[in-house]
C-alpha atoms as one frame of an Amber mdcrd trajectory, in Angstrom:
protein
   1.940  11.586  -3.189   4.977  12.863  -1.351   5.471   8.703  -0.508   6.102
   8.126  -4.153   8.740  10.588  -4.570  11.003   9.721  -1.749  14.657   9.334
  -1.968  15.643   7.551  -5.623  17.485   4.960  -3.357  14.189   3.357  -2.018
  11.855   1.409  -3.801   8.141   2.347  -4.821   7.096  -1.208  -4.691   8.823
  -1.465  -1.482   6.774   1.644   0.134   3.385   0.617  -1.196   3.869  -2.565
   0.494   4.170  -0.765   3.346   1.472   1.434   2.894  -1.004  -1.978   1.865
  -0.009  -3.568   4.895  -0.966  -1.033   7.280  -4.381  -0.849   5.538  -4.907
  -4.535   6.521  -4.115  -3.987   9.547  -7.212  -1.320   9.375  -4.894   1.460
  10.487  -6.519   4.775  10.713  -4.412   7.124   9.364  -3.316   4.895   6.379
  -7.016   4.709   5.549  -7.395   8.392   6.125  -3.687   9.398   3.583  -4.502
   6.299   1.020  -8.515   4.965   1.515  -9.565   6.766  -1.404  -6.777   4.855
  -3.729  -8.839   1.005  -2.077 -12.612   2.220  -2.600 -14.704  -0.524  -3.163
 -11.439  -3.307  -2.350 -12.336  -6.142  -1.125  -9.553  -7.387   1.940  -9.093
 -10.390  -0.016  -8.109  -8.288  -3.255  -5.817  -5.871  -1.091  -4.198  -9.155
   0.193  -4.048 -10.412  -3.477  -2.594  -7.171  -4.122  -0.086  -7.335  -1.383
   1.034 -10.859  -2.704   1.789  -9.597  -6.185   3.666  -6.854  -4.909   5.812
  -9.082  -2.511   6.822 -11.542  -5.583   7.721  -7.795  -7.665   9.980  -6.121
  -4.932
């Protein structure tokens, strides 16, 4: 949670990019802080996911 509060100066969509592409990457420890959030996610939906974010930021 403490991601989404950052400084006011940075943008949400921005950092949950971030956070969705370390996922595909199968990074541990993002799996371990934000896993819970992609339960049942398919890789293709994350990277569907990660596409509509891109075109929002």
């Amino acid at each position: 949670m403490e991601r989404w509060l950052a400084k006011s100066d940075s943008h949400p969509l921005a950092k949950r990019l971030a956070d969705l592409s370390l996922l595909l990457e199968n990074d541990a420890g993002a799996w371990e802080r934000y896993g819970q959030f992609y339960e049942g996610w398919s890789h293709k939906e994350i990277v569907e996911l990660v596409e509509a974010v891109k075109h929002a930021v």
